[in-house]
Every structure is written in C-alpha cells, then in structure tokens.
LOBA-417423 format. One record per residue (C-alpha): x, y, z; residue in one letter. Coordinates in steps of 0.1 Angstrom, whole numbers, padded with zeros to 4 digits. Example, Ala and Ser with C-alpha at 12.3 -4.5 7.8 and 13.67 -1.06 7.14 Angstrom:
2
<r><px>0123</px><py>-0045</py><pz>0078</pz><aa>A</aa></r>
<r><px>0137</px><py>-0011</py><pz>0071</pz><aa>S</aa></r>
# end
This chain:
280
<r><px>0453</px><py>0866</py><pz>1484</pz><aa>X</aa></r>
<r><px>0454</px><py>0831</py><pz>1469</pz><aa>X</aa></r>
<r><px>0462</px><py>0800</py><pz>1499</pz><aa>X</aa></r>
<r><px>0465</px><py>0770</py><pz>1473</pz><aa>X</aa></r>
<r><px>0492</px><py>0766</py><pz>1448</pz><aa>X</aa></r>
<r><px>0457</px><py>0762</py><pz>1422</pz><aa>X</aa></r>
<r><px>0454</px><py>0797</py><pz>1432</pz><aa>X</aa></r>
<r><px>0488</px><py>0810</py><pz>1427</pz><aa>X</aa></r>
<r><px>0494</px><py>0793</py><pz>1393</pz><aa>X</aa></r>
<r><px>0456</px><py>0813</py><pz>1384</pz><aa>X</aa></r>
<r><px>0474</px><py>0849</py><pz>1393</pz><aa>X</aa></r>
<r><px>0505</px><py>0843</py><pz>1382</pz><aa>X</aa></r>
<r><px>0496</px><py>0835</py><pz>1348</pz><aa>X</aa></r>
<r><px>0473</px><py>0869</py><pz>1351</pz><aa>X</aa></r>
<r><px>0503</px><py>0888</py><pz>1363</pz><aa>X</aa></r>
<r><px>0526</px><py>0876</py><pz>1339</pz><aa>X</aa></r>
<r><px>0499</px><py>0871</py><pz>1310</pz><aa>X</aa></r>
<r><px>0529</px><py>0874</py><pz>1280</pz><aa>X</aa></r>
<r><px>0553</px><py>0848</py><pz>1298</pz><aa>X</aa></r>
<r><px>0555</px><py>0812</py><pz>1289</pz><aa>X</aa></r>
<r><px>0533</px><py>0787</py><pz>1311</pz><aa>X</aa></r>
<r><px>0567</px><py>0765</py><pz>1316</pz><aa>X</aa></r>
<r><px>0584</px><py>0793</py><pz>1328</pz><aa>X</aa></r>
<r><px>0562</px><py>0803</py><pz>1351</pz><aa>X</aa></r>
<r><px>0551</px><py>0770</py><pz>1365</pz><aa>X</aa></r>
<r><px>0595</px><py>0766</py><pz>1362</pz><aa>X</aa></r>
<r><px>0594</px><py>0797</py><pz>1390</pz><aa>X</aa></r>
<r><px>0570</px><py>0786</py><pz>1415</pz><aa>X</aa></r>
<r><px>0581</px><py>0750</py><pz>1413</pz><aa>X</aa></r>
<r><px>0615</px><py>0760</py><pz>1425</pz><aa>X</aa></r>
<r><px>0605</px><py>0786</py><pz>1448</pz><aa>X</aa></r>
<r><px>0584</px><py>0757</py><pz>1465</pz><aa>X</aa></r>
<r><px>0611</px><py>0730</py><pz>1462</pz><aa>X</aa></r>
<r><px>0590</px><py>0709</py><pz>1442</pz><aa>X</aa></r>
<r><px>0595</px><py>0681</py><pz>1417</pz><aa>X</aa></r>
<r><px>0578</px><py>0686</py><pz>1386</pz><aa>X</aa></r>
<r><px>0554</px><py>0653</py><pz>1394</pz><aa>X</aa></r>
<r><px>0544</px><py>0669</py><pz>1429</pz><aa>X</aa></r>
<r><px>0538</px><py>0701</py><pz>1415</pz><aa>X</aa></r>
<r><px>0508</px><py>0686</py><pz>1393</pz><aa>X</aa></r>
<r><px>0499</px><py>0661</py><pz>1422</pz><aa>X</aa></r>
<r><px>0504</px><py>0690</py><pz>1449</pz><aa>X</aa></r>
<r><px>0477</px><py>0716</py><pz>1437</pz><aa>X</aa></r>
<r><px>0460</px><py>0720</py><pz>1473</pz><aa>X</aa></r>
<r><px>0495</px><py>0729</py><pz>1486</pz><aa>X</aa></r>
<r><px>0484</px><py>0762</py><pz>1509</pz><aa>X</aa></r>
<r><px>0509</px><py>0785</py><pz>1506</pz><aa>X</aa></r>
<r><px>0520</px><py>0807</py><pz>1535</pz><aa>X</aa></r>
<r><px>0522</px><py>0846</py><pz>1529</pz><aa>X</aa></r>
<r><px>0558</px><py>0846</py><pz>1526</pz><aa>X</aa></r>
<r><px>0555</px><py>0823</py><pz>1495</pz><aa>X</aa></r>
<r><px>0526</px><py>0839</py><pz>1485</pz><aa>X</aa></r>
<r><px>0546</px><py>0875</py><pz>1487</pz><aa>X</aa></r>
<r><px>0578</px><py>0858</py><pz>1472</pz><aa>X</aa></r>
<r><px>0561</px><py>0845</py><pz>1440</pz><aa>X</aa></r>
<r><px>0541</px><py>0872</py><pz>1432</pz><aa>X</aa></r>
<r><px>0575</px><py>0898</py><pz>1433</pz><aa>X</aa></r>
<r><px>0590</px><py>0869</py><pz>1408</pz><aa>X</aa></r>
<r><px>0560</px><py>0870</py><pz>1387</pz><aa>X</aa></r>
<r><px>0564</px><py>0908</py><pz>1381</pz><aa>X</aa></r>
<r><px>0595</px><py>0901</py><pz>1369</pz><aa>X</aa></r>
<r><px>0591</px><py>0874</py><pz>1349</pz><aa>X</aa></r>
<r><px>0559</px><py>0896</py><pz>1335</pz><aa>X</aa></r>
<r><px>0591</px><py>0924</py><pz>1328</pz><aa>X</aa></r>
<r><px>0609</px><py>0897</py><pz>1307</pz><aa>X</aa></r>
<r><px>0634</px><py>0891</py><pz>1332</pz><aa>X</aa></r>
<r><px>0648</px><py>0854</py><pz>1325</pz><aa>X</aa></r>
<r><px>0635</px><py>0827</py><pz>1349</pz><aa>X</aa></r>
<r><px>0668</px><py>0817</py><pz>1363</pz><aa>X</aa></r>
<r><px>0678</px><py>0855</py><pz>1370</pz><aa>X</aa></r>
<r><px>0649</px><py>0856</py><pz>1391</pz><aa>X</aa></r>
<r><px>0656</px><py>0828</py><pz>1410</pz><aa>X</aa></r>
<r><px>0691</px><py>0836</py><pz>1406</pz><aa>X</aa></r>
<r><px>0706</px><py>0798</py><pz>1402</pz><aa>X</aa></r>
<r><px>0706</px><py>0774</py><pz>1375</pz><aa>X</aa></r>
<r><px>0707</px><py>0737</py><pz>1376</pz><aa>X</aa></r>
<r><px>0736</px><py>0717</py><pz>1344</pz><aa>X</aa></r>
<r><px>0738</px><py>0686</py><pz>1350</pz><aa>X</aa></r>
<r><px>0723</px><py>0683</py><pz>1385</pz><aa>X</aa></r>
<r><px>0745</px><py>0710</py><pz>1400</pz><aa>X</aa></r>
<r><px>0730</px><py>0736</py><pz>1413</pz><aa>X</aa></r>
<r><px>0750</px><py>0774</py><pz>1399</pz><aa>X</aa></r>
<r><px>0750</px><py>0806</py><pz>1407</pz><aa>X</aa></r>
<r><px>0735</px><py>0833</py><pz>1378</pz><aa>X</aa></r>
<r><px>0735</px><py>0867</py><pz>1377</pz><aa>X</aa></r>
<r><px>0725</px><py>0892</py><pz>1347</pz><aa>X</aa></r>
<r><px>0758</px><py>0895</py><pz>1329</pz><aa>X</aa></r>
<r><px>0765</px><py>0854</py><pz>1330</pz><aa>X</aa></r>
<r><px>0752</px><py>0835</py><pz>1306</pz><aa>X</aa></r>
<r><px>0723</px><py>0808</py><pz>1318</pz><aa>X</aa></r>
<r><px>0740</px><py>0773</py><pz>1311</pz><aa>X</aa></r>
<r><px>0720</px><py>0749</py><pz>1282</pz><aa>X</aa></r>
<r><px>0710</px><py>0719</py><pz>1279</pz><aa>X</aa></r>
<r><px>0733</px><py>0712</py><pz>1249</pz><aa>X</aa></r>
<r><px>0763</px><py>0718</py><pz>1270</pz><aa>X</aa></r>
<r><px>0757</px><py>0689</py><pz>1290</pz><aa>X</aa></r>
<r><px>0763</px><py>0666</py><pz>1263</pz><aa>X</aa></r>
<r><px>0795</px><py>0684</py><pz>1257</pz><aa>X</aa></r>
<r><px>0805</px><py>0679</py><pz>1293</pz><aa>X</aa></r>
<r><px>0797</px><py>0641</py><pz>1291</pz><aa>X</aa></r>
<r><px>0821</px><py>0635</py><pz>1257</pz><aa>X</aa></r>
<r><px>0850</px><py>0654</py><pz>1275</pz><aa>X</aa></r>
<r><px>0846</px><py>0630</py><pz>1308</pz><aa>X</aa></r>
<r><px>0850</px><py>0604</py><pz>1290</pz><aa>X</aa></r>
<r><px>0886</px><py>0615</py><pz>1276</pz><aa>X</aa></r>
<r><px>0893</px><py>0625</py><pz>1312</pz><aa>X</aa></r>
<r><px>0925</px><py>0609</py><pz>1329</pz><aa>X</aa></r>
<r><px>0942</px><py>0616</py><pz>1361</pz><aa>X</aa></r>
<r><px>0969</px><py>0644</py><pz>1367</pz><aa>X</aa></r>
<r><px>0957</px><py>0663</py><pz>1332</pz><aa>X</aa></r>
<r><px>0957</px><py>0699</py><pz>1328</pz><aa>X</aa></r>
<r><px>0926</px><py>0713</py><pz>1321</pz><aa>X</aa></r>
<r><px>0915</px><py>0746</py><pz>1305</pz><aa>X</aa></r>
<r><px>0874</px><py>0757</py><pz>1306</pz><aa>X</aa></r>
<r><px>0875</px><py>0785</py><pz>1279</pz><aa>X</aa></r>
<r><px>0850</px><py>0816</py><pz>1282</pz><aa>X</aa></r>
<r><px>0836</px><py>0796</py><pz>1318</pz><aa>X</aa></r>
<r><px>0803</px><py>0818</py><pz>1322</pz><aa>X</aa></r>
<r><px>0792</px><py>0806</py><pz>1356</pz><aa>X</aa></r>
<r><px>0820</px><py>0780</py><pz>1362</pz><aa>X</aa></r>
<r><px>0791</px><py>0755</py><pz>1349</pz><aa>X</aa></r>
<r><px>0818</px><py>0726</py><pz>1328</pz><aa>X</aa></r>
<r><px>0840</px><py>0730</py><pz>1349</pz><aa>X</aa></r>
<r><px>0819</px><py>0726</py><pz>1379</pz><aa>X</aa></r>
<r><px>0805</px><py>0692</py><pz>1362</pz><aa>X</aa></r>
<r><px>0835</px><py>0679</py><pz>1348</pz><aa>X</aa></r>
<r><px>0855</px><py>0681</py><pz>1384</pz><aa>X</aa></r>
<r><px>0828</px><py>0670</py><pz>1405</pz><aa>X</aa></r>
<r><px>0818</px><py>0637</py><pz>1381</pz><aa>X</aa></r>
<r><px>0855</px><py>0631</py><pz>1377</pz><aa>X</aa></r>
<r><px>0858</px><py>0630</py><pz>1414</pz><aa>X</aa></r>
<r><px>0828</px><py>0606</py><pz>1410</pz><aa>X</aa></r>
<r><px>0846</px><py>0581</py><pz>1387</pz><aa>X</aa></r>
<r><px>0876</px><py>0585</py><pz>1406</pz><aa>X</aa></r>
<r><px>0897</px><py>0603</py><pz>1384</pz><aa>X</aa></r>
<r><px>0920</px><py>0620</py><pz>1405</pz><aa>X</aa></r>
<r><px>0950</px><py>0652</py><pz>1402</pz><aa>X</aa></r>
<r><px>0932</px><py>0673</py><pz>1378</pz><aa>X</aa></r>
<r><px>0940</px><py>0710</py><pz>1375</pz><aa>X</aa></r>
<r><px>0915</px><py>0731</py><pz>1366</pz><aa>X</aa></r>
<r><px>0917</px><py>0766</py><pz>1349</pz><aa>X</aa></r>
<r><px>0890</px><py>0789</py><pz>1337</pz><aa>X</aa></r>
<r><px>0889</px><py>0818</py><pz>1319</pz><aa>X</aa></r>
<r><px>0867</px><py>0844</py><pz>1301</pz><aa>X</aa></r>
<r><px>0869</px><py>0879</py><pz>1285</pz><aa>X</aa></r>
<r><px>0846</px><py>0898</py><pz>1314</pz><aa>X</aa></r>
<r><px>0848</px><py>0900</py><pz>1351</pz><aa>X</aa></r>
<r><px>0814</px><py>0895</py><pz>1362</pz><aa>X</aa></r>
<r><px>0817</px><py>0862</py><pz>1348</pz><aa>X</aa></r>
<r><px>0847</px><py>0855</py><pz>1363</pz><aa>X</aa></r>
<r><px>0834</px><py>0866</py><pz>1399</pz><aa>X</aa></r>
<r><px>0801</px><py>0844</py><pz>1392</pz><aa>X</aa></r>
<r><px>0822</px><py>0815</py><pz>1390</pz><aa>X</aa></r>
<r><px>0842</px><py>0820</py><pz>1413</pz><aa>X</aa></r>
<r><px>0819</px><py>0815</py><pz>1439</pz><aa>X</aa></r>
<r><px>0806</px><py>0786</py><pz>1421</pz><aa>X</aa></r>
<r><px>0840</px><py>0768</py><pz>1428</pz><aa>X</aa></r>
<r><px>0842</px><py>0778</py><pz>1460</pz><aa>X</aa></r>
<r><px>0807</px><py>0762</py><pz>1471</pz><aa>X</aa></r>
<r><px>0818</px><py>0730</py><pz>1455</pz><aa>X</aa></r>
<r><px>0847</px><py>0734</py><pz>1468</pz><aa>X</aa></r>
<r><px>0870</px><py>0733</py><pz>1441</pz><aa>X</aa></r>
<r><px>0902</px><py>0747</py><pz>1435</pz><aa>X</aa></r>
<r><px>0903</px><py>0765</py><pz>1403</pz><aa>X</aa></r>
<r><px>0930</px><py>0792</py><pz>1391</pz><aa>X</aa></r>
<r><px>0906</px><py>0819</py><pz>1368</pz><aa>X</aa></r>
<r><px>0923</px><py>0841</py><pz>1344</pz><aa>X</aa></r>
<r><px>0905</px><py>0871</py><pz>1324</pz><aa>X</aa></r>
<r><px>0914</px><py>0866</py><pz>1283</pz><aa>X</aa></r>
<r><px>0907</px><py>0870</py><pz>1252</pz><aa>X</aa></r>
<r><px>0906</px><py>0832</py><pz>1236</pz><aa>X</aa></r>
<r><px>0940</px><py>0819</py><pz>1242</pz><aa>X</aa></r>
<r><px>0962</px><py>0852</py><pz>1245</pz><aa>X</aa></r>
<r><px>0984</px><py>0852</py><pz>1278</pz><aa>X</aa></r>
<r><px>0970</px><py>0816</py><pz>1292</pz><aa>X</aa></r>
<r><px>0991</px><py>0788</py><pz>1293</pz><aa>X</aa></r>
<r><px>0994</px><py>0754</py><pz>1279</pz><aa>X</aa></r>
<r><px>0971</px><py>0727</py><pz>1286</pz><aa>X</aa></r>
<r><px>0960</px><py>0692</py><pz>1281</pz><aa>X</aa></r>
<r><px>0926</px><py>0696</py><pz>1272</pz><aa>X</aa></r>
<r><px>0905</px><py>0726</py><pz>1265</pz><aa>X</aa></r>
<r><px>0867</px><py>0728</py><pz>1266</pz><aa>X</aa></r>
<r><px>0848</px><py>0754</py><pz>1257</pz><aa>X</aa></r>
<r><px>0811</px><py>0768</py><pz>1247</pz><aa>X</aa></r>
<r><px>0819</px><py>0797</py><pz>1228</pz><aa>X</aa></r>
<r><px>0797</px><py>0823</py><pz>1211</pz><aa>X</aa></r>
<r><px>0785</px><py>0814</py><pz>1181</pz><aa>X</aa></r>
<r><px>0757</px><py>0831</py><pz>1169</pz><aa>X</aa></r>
<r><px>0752</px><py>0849</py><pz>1140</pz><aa>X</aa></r>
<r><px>0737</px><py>0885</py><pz>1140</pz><aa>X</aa></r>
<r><px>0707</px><py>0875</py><pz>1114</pz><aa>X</aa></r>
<r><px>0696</px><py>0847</py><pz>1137</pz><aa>X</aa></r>
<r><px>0681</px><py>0878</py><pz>1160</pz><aa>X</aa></r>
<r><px>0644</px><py>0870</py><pz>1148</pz><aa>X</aa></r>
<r><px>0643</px><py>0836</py><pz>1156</pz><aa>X</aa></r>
<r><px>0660</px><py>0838</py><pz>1190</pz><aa>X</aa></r>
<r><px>0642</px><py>0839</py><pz>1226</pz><aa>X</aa></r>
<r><px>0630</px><py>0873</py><pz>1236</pz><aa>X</aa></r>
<r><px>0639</px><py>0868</py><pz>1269</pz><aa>X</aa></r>
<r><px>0677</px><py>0857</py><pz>1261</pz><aa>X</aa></r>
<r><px>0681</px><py>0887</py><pz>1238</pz><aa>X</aa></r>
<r><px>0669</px><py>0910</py><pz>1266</pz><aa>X</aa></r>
<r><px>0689</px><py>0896</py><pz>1294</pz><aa>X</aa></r>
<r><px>0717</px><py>0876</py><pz>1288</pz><aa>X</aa></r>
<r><px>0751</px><py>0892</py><pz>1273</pz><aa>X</aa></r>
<r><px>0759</px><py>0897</py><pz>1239</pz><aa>X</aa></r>
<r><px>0796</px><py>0890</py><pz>1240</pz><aa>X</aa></r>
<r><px>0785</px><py>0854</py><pz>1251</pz><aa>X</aa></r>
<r><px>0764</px><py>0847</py><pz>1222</pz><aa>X</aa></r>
<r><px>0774</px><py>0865</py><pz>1193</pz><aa>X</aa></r>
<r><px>0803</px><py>0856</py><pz>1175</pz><aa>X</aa></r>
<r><px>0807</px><py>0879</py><pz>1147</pz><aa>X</aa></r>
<r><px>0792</px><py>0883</py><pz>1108</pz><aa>X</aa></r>
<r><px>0793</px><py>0845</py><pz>1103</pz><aa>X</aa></r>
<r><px>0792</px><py>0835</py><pz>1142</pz><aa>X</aa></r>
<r><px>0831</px><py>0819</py><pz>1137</pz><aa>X</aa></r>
<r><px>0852</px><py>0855</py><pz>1150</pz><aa>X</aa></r>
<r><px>0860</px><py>0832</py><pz>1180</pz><aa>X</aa></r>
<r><px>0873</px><py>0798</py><pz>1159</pz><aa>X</aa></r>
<r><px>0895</px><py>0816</py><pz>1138</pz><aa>X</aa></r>
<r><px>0912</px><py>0832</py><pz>1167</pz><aa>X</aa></r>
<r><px>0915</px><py>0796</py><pz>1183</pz><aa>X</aa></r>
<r><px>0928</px><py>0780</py><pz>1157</pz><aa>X</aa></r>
<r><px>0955</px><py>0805</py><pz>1149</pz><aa>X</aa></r>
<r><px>0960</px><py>0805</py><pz>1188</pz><aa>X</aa></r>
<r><px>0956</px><py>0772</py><pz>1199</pz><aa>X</aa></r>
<r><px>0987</px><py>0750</py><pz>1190</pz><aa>X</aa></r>
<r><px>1004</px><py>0776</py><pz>1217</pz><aa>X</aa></r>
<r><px>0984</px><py>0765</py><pz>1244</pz><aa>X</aa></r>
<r><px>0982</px><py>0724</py><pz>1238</pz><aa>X</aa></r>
<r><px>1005</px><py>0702</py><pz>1250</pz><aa>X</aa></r>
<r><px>1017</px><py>0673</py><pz>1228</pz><aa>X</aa></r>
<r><px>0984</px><py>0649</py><pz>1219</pz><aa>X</aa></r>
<r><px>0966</px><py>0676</py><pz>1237</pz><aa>X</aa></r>
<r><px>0928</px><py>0677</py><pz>1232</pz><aa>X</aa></r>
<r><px>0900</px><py>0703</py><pz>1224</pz><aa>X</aa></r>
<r><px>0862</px><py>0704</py><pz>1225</pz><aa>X</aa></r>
<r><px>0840</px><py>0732</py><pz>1213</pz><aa>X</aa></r>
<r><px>0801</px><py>0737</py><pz>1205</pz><aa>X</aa></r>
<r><px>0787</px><py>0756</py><pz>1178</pz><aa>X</aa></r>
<r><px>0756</px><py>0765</py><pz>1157</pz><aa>X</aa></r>
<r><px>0743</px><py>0735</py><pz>1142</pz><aa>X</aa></r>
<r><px>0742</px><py>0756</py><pz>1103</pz><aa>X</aa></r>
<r><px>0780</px><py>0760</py><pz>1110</pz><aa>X</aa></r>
<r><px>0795</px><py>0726</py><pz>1104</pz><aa>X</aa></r>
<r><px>0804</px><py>0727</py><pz>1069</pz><aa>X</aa></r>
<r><px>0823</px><py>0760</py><pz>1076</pz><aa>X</aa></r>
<r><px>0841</px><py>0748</py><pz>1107</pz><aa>X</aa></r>
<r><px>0855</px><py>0715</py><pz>1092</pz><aa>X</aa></r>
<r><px>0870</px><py>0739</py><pz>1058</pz><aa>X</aa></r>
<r><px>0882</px><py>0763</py><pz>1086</pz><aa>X</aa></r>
<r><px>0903</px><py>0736</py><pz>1106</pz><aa>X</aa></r>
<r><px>0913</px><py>0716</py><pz>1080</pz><aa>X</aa></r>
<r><px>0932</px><py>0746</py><pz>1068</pz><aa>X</aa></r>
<r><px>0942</px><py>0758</py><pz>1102</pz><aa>X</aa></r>
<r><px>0946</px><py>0729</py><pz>1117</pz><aa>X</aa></r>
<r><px>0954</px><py>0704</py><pz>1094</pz><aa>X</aa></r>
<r><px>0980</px><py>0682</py><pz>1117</pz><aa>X</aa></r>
<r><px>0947</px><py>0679</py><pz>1140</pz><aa>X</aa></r>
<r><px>0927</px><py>0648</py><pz>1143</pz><aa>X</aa></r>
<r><px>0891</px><py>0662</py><pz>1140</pz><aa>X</aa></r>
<r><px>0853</px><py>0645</py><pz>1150</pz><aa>X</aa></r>
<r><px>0820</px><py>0663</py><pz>1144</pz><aa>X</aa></r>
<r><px>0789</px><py>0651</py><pz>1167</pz><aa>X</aa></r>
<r><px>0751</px><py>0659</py><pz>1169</pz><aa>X</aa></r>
<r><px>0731</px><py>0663</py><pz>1201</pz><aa>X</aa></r>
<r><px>0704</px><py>0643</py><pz>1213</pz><aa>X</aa></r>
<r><px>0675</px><py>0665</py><pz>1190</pz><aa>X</aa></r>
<r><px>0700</px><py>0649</py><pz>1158</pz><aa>X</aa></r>
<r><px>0714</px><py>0687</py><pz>1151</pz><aa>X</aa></r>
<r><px>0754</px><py>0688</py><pz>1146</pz><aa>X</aa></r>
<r><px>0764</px><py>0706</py><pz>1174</pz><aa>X</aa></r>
<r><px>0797</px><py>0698</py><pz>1192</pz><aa>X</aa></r>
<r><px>0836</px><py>0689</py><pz>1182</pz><aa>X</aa></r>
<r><px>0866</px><py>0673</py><pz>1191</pz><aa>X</aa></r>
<r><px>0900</px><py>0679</py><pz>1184</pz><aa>X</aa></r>
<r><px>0933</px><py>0656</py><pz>1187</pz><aa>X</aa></r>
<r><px>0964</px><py>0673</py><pz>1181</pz><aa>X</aa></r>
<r><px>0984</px><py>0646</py><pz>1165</pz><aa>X</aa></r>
<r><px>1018</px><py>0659</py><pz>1176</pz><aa>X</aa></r>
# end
C-alpha cells in the first residue's frame, strides 16, 4: 500500500492508465486539500489508510470514465464551492466570464432570472459578489427543464444561504417577467460529437448540451419568448458556441430587432457570450 503522495500519484496513474494526468492529479489534490503548488512541493506527504482507501475507490472511477467532479461530487466557479451530481451539468470556465459581464450591469432591487440554472452555479456567483460590492434587494429566480437540477441547486442556495424561488420550465413558458436574464444554454450541435470530451459525453446530460440540428432550438424559442418575460429596458445575457455568431446575430436581428445587441469573445479570443438591451 503506498505511504507517500509519490506513491499514490505512481498507482493511481496505473489504476486509471486511460485517464488524463490533470485529472487525476485534479482528484487527489482535492481529496488532500491541497493547492496545486503544495501538491508538487508536498510529494513526501504520508498518507494515512483512510486517504490511501479513499483515493484509490476514486481512481476506479475515474479509470470507469466517471467525470472528476462527480467523483468528488463538488465543483468549484468562481471560487464557490457547488454541489454536482450525474444529471447536473459540471459548471465551465467560460461561464465565469459570463457571470462577471452581468455583475457589472447589476443594480440594487432588480429582478433577476438564471435560465436553465444547472447546479445554481450564476446564480450562486452573481448573489454572493453582489453582496460583495454591496449591491443590495436583488431577487433571484432559477429555473430549468429537469428536477434533478433543480434539487442540486437548491441545496446550493441554501448552503450560501440564499433565497432563491426555482421554477421547472421550458425556456420562458409560465415564468414571469424580469429585469435581467442570464443564462448558459445548450448549444451544441450533434456533429460536434467527435471532437467533444469522452468523459462529458459519457456523464453529463444531453438536454444541457445539445441544442438541436444547428445547436440554436433554444434561441429561437427565447427570442420568440422573451419580450414576455422583460420588463421595460430589461436585459439579457446568453453563451453559445463560438462557430454560432454569424447565425445568432441574423437570428435576433430578425427576432429581436427593437433589441440593442453586443457580441463578446472569451479570454482564449473565441466569440462566445451576448448581451441584449431591450430598447423599450
């Protein structure tokens, strides 16, 4: 049985021989509460058997193709630790950013509506920075087309203790109106299957990445939805699939032409997220 972490990082890349190194030096890391730096600096660590036991059952997993963040069952966005379960899909990167453009149109008493919430993740970052910059009477909805998702996020709110009213939808249909809506939608198109992550196709759920033929099912049902369920000079913002710009700008432009629309890229220079002004 291996003492060091030297040791342990040597089996587990045996055990789980078809996983990526980052993912499993991602597990252990976490599973020992260490910092990326310490866990290069800390490879004498001796391990007692529980952690020993612990990270070998999460290797075996992760050797199965279970997703590292299922095994651990949490996910970090934005510094917040979230709940994840098979079922809920694992928050990105790229929705950060997202997050970050809608604080910054933040103001106090606003209505605000996290579309197709997943774990609870935006909503969970936009109320707790908010609090943090002292922007104050926000309400908070979420909503999404599953339960599991819903009952994920739920408990989400609850350990950060917010108050959030959750609804179960299909885009828009039976919510309310809102001043801002935010929302990371699925998008992906069906022919992208070959050059997707194995281990997102085998765990995470379809209906929260897939978004029809063309990977727009979802944006045409908002748009045709959407001016229901703004209030005057109410906001939106939305990420997509970086090769889906040109077809999203014809698509509100038609739909939406009394909107005030802005395109943006993410930090790797790929167009990636939008904002809409209703000019009303």
């Amino acid at each position: 049985m291996p003492k060091t972490l030297k040791e342990m990082r040597i089996l587990a890349s045996e055990t789980a021989e078809e996983a990526r190194p980052e993912d499993i030096d991602y597990v252990i890391a976490e599973r020992l509460a260490l910092t990326p730096s310490e866990y290069e600096l800390k490879q004498d660590l001796v391990l007692t058997d529980d952690q020993v036991k612990q990270i070998s059952r999460d290797m075996k997993k992760l050797a199965k193709g279970v997703s590292p963040q299922y095994i651990l069952g949490y996910a970090w966005f934005l510094g917040y630790k979230l709940l994840v379960d098979r079922g809920v899909l694992i928050p990105r990167f790229e929705t950060e950013e997202l997050v970050e453009w809608a604080l910054d149109n933040l103001r106090d008493g606003v209505t605000v509506l996290d579309l197709g919430t997943g774990s609870g993740c935006i909503t969970v970052a936009l109320a707790k920075e908010a609090e943090g910059k002292g922007i104050k009477d926000l309400h908070f909805y979420a909503s999404d087309i599953k339960d599991k998702p819903l009952l994920i996020s739920e408990e989400n709110f609850l350990t950060y203790g917010l108050n959030v009213t959750t609804r179960k939808a299909n885009v828009l249909l039976g919510l309310g109106k809102f001043d801002l809506i935010i929302s990371n939608p699925p998008y992906i198109k069906p022919s992208e299957k070959g050059v997707m992550d194995k281990n997102v196709l085998a765990n995470e759920p379809e209906e929260a990445l897939f978004g029809g033929e063309d990977g727009l099912d979802f944006y045409r049902k908002f748009a045709k939805e959407v001016r229901d369920h703004l209030n005057s000079g109410g906001r939106f913002f939305m990420e997509f699939g970086f090769s889906e710009e040109a077809e999203l700008k014809a698509l509100f432009a038609k739909e939406l032409p009394d909107f005030e629309v802005e395109f943006r890229k993410d930090m790797a220079g790929k167009p990636r997220m939008l904002f809409g002004k209703w000019t009303k």
